[in-house]
N, C-alpha and C positions, 0 to 999 in steps of 0.2 A: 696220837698227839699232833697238837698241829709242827710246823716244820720251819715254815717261814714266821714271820713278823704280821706278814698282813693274813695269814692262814690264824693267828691269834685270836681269840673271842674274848674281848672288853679290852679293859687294862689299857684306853688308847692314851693317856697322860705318861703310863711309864715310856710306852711304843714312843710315844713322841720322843722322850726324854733321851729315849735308845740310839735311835736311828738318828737321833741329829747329832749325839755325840761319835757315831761312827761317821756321818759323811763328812763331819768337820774336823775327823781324824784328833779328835781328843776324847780320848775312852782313860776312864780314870784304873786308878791299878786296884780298885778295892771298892766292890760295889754292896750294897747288901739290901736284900728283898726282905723285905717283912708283907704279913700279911696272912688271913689265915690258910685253913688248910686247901688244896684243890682248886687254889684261884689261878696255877699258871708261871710260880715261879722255879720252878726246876726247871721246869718247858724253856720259859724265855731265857733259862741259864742255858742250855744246850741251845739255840739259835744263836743267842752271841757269841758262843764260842763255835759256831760255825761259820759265822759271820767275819769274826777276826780272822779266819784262815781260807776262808776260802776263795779259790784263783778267776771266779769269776761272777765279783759283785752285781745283783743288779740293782741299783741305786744302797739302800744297805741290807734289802736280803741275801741272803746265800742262795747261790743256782741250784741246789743240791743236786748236783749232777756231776761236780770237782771230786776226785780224789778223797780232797778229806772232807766234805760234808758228805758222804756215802758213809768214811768209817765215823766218822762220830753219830750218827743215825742209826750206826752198828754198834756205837761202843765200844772201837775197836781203836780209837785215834790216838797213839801215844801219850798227845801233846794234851789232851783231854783227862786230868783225874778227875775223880767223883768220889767224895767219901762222907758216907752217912755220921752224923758227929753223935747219936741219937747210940748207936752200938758200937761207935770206934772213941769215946770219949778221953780215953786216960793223954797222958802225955808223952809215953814214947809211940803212938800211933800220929801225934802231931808231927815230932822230931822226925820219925820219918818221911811223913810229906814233905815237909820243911828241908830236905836236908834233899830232896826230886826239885823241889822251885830253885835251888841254888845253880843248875846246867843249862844252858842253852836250852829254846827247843830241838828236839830232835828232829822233824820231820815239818812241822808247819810255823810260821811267824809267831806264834804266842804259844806261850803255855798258859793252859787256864787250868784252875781247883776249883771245882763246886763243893762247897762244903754245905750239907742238909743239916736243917736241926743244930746251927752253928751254937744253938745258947746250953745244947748240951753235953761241951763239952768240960772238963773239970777245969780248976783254976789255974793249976799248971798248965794243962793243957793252951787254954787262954794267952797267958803269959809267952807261950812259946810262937801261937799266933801275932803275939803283937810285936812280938821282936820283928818279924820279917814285914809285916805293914809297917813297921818305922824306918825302916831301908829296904823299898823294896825292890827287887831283881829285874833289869832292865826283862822286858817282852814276857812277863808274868803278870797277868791277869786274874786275880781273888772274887771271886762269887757267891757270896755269904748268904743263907735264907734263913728264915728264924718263924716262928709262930708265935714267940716270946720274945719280944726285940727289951723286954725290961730286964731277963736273967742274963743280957751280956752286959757286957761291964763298958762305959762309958767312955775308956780309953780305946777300947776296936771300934766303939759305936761312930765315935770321934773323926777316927782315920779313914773313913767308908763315905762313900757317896750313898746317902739311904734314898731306895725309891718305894713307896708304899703301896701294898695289892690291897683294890678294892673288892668284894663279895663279888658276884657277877649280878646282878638283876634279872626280873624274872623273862624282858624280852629279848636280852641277852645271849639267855639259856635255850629259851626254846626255838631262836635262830637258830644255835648253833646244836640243837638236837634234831630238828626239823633236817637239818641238810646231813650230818649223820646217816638219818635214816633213808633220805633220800639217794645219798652215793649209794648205801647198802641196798638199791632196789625195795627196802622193808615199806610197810606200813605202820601209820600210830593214830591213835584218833586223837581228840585235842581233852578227851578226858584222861586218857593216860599220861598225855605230855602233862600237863597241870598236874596229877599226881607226883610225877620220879622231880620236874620244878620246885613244888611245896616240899617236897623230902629233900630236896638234896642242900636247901638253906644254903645258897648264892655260893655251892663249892661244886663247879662242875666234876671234880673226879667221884663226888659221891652220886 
């Protein structure tokens, strides 16, 4: 996965969006990525949330070289949850994240929640989300992704700064498959690169 912002492949309108709202030190408390699958938005949810902690910005990417962009790279970072909404849906699985965003953070300047799959969670569940976006906790940062930005309900959709993932295109893809193979020492001819492009339909994790 890439690491930084400029390691990213496409998506340069959200980049934009991202990076100026960090050097201008106005990062909203509730962001949400739509877009379909494999276009890059969990990725740029882990960089931002590296980005907010870590000790030594270079312009707004993270050094990954600090403390905590090493553990959030690991998955290891406190102040970092991740919770797939897609198999944690109900609503005491909300309450209990919700009831982690109410503490300071423990170790880095912000706490951030990736929530995956945010439109699958149930309507309780929903409900107990939106209480904490309508007040929410100084140095907590909300990171919503959806595939289905139409099955969340218009009251979260409302309270969220929405950035939208476009497919990647096909010279996109085979940039950033091209250089892939190249770190890897591998070889590819340009009929197999054109093949896994035409199949993977503008989602690079496929």
């Amino acid at each position: 996965r890439p690491k930084t912002f400029t390691e990213l492949v496409g998506q340069d309108h959200v980049v934009t969006a991202l990076t100026n709202a960090l050097i201008q030190g106005r990062v909203h408390h509730a962001w949400l990525f739509t877009g379909t699958r494999g276009v890059g938005k969990t990725t740029l949810a882990r960089i931002i949330a590296k980005a907010l902690n870590c000790s030594a910005l270079n312009n707004a990417d993270p050094c990954g070289k600090c403390d905590s962009c090493l553990l959030i790279d690991e998955g290891r970072f406190v102040d970092v949850i991740e919770l797939d909404a897609a198999s944690n849906t109900q609503v005491d699985n909300m309450r209990d994240l919700l009831e982690t965003a109410t503490y300071r953070p423990t170790v880095g300047e912000f706490k951030i929640f990736i929530i995956d799959e945010v439109h699958m969670l149930s309507l309780s569940a929903c409900n107990a989300l939106l209480k904490i976006l309508e007040e929410p906790p100084k140095n907590v940062v909300f990171i919503l992704a959806t595939t289905d930005i139409k099955k969340i309900p218009n009251t979260i959709v409302s309270r969220c700064h929405k950035l939208s993932f476009s497919s990647l295109n096909k010279k996109e893809l085979a940039m950033a498959i091209s250089n892939i193979v190249w770190l890897e020492n591998g070889n590819i001819t340009n009929m197999a690169l054109s093949h896994i492009i035409n199949c993977s339909e503008g989602s690079f994790r496929d």
